[in-house]
N, C-alpha and C positions, 0 to 999 in steps of 0.2 A: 504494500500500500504506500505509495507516493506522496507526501501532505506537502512536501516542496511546491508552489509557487514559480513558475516561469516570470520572467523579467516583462514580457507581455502581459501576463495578467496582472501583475503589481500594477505596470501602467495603466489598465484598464480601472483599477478598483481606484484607483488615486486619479483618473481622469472625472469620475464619477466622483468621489469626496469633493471637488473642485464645481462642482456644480454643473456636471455635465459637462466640462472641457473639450473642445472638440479638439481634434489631432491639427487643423489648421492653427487653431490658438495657437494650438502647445510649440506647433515651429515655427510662429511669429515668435511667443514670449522665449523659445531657448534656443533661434537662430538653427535648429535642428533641422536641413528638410524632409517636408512632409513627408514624402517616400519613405525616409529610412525611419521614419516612428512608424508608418503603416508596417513597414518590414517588420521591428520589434515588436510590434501588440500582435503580428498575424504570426509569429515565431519563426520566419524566414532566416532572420540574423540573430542566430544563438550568442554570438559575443560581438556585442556591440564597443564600438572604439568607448574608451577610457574617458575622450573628451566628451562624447554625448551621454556618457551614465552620468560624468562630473555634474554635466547641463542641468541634466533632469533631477538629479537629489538636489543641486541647486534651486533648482524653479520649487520643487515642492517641500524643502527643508525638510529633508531627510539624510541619512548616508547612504553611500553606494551601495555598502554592503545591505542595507533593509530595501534598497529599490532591488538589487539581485536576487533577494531573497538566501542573502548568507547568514543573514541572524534573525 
C-alpha cells in the first residue's frame, strides 16, 4: 500500500487550498511555464529541475521536501 503523494498531487491539493489556483496563475505568479506544471500535476516529469520545486514551495510557503512529499 503506497500512502506517498506524487509531487503532482501535492500541487493539485495546494492549487485547491489556494482557492482554486489555476495552472495559468501559478506560471504567471512563479514565472514557471504553463506546460511544464501541466507536465508535473499530469506526472509526465517525475523530477522536476531544482529551480521550479524552489519556485513552487516558494509561491506557497512551504519546503521542497513537503511539496515532494519527502516529509
Amino acid at each position: 500500500m503506497d500512502s506517498e503523494y506524487s509531487i503532482g498531487d501535492n500541487l493539485q491539493r495546494l492549487l485547491k487550498l489556494h482557492g482554486d489556483l489555476s495552472l495559468s496563475d501559478l506560471a504567471k505568479e512563479t514565472q514557471i511555464p504553463q506546460p511544464t506544471l501541466h507536465h508535473i500535476v499530469e506526472g509526465k516529469t517525475k523530477k522536476p529541475r531544482r529551480q521550479a520545486l524552489e519556485a513552487l514551495a516558494k509561491f506557497f510557503s512551504i519546503s521542497v521536501p513537503q511539496l515532494t512529499g519527502a516529509i
